[in-house]
N, C-alpha and C positions, 0 to 999 in steps of 0.2 A: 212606482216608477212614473217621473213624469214625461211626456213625448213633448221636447220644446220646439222641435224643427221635422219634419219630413220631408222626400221626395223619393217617393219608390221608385220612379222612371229612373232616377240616378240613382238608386240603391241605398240614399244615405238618410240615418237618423241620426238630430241629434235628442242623447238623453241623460235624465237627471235623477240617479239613485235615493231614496229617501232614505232607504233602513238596510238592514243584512236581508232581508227578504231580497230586498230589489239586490244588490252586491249577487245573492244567488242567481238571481232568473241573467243576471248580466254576464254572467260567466255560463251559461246555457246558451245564452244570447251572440256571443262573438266566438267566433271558428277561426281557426288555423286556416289563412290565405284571404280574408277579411282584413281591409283598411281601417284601422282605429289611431283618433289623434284625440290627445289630452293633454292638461298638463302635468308636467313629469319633473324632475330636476339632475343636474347630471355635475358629476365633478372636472372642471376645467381647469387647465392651469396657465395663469396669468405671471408675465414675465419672464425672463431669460436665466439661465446659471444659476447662477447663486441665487441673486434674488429671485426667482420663480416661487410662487405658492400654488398650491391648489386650494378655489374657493367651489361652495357648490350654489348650482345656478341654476333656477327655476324658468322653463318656457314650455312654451305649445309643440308638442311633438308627433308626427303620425308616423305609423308602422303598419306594415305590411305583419299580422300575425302569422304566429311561429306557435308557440305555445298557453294555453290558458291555464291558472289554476285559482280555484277558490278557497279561500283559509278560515272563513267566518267570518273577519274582520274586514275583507279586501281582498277585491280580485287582481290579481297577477295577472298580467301581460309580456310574453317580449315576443321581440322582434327586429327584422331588420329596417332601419330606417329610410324614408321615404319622401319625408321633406321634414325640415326643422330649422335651424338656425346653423351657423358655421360650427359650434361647437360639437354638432349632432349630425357629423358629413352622412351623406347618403350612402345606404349599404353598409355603416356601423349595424352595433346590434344595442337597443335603449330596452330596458322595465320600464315598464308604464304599470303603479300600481292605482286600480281605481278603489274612492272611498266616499262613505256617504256623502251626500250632498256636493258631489264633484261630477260637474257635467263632463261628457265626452260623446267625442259623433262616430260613429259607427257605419262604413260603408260596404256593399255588400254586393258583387255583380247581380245577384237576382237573391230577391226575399222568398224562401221555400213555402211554403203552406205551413210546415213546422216550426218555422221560424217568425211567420205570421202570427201564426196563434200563439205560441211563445212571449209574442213583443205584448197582443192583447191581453194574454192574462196577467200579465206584471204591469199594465195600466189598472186592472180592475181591483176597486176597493177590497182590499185584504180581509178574513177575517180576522177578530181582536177576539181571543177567546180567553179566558185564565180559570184553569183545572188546577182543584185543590179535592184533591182523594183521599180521604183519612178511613180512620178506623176508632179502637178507643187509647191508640197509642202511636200509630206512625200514620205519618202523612207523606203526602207528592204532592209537589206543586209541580205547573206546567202549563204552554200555553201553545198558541195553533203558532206555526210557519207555513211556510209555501210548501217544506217539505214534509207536511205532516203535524205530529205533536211534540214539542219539543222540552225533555224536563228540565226544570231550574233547580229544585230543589228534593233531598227528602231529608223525613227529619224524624226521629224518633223522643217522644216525650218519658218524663217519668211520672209512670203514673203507681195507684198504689196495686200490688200483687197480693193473691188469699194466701199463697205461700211465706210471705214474709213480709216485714212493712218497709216501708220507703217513708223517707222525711220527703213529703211534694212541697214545693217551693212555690210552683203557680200551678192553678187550672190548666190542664193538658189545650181545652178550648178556647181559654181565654189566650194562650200564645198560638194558637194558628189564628185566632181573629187578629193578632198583634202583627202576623205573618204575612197575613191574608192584606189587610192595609197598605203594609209595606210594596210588597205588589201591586196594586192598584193603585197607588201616588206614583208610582214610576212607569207602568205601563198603561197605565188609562184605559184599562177592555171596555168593551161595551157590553160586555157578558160575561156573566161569575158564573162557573159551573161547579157545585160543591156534590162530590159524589163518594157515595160509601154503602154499606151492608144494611139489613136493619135499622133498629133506632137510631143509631148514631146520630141519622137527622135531623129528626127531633130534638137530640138533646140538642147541637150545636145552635139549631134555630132560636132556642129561647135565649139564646147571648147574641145573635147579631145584632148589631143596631141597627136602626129603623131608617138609616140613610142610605144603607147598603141593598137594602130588601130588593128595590126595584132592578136589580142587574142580575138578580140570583135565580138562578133555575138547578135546581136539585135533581139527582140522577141517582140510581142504582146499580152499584158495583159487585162485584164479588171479591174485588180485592186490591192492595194499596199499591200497582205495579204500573208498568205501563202497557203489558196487559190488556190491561183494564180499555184503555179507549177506545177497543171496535165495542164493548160493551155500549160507549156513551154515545155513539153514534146509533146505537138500535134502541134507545130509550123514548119511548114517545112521545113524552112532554119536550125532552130534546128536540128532538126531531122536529119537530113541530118551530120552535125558533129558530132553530139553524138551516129550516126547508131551502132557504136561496144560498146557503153558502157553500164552495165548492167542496168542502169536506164532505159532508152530506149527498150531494150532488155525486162524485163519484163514488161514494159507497152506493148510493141506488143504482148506477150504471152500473156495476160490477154485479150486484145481489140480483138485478135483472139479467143480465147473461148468465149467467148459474143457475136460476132458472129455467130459461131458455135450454139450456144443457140437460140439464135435470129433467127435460119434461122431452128430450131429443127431439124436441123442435129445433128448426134451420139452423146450424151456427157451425163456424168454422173455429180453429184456434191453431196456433203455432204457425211461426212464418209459411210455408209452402202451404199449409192448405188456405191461410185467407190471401195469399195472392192468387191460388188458381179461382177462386170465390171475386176476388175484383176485377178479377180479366174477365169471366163470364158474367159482369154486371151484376151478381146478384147479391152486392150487400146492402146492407140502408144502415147500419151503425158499426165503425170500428173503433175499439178501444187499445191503444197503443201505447205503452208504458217507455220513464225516461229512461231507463235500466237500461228497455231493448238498442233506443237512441245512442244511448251512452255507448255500449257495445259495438254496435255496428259502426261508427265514428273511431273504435281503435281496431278493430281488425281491416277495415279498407272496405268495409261492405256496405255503407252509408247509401250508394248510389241507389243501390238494388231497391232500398226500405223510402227512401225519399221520390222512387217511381212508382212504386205500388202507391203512397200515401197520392201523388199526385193525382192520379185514376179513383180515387177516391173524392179528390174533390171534383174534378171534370164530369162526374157520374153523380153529385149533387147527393153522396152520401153523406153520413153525421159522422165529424172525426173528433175524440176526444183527447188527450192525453194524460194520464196519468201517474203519479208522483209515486217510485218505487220506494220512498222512506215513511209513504201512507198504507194504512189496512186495504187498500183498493188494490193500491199497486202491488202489494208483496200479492195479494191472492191473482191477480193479472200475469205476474212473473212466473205464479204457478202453471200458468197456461201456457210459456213462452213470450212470452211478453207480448203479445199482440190478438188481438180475437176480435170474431165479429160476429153480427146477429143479421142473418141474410133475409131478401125478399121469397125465396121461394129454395127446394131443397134439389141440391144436383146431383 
């Protein structure tokens, strides 16, 4: 996401989506009773009686939101309108659908601490991952989103059986390297993660070419699922290259509170106990999943979860958040969605 314009004092950003990453964190990003103007197009009709047509007509439109929804492709908007042009009277209702590369400004009576850190993580450079899981017959391809790992593909090769023969037509690994390309002309990672059982390794290694080598970090799986990826996060040569990236980054936040549990040292978890834990000052790390966000946003309870977050930051503790479609989050969700690692034990 790129930030082209700011002014917190007036509430307003404007911003410019690059990919369905950003399309997600923008539909996180704008609330029900929030000022949003883009452009939009509307159908109008031009002339009287008979000759009357309707043509449809592109302009700049802002609304007071109503409803958000994300599709993949595009975030959905409507609402009722709030200035626009004659065709678009005030107090109609316009869809505003936002799509990559489509700026729109965003206004906000006050920017939450959640929605702070929300806007900052959808500036910071994404990771570019691309997971290819095999075996000696079925693969998964997949790669990082904001929300987690996302799979593109699986695929089953024919290879030869002790039970019966099979006519093979190609090398099982010379089409996942045919595979494997195809992916990488189109998504450009900066990092190939090739993960599987045993040999496997090995053998794939001796067919990759020698252009590919530098991007490639190898991992250990126990299987061709998806599964498989808290595995590649605990893998040490992994770990090891992905140390700054936020995938990584909340798996250690998470496997550090579990911990801390584990060893019943200080920690709270589930809404009412880490709010009586931030009223009495004693936390220094909360971790707070979008699950719980999401949640509290349709039952009317928003308020409650965005004042305790607040006391959080005014008390100069560490807020995180966390993606409930990652191995971080669903183990987070297992706590209630929200937990903390206190200064001292009350």
């Amino acid at each position: 996401m790129i930030i082209i314009q700011s002014d917190f004092k007036k509430g307003t950003v404007k911003l410019l989506p690059q990919d369905q990453d950003d399309l997600w964190y923008a539909s996180e990003l704008i609330e029900p009773g929030d000022t949003l103007a883009s452009l939009t197009s509307r159908k109008v009709k031009i002339g009287e009686g008979e000759n009357a047509k309707s043509v449809k007509k592109t302009f700049v439109c802002s609304v007071m939101v109503e409803t958000v929804e994300y599709t993949g492709s595009e975030t959905r908007i409507n609402g009722k309108v709030v200035s626009g042009i004659e065709d678009a009277p005030t107090g109609s209702y316009q869809a505003i659908s936002i799509e990559e590369k489509q700026n729109f400004t965003l206004q906000k009576d006050t920017w939450s601490i959640l929605m702070r850190k929300r806007l900052d993580e959808s500036v910071l450079k994404k990771e570019h991952l691309l997971v290819m899981l095999f075996d000696r017959e079925d693969a998964l391809f997949a790669t990082s989103s904001s929300s987690g790992f996302k799979v593109l593909f699986q695929y089953s090769g024919e290879v030869s059986k002790k039970d019966r023969d099979v006519a093979i037509k190609k090398d099982f690994y010379d089409e996942l390297i045919e595979l494997l390309r195809g992916y990488i002309d189109r998504l450009h990672p900066e990092l190939i993660i090739l993960g599987s059982a045993g040999f496997f390794k090995q053998e794939i290694a001796k067919k990759i070419p020698s252009e590919l080598r530098s991007k490639l970090v190898y991992a250990t799986v126990s299987s061709v699922s998806s599964s498989a990826f808290s595995e590649l996060l605990a893998d040490p040569e992994l770990a090891l290259k992905l140390k700054d990236s936020k995938t990584a980054r909340d798996s250690e936040l998470i496997d550090g509170l579990l911990k801390v549990i584990a060893k019943n040292e200080p920690h709270a978890y589930g809404f009412s106990s880490v709010l009586s834990s931030v009223q009495a000052g004693a936390v220094k790390l909360v971790l707070v999943s979008d699950a719980l966000i999401t949640k509290k946003k349709q039952d009317g309870s928003y308020g409650e979860l965005h004042d305790l977050l607040s006391l959080v930051e005014s008390m100069g503790a560490t807020l995180h958040i966390l993606k409930s479609a990652s191995d971080a989050g669903m183990r987070l969700d297992g706590l209630g969605g929200i937990a903390s690692i206190l200064r001292y034990a009350l």
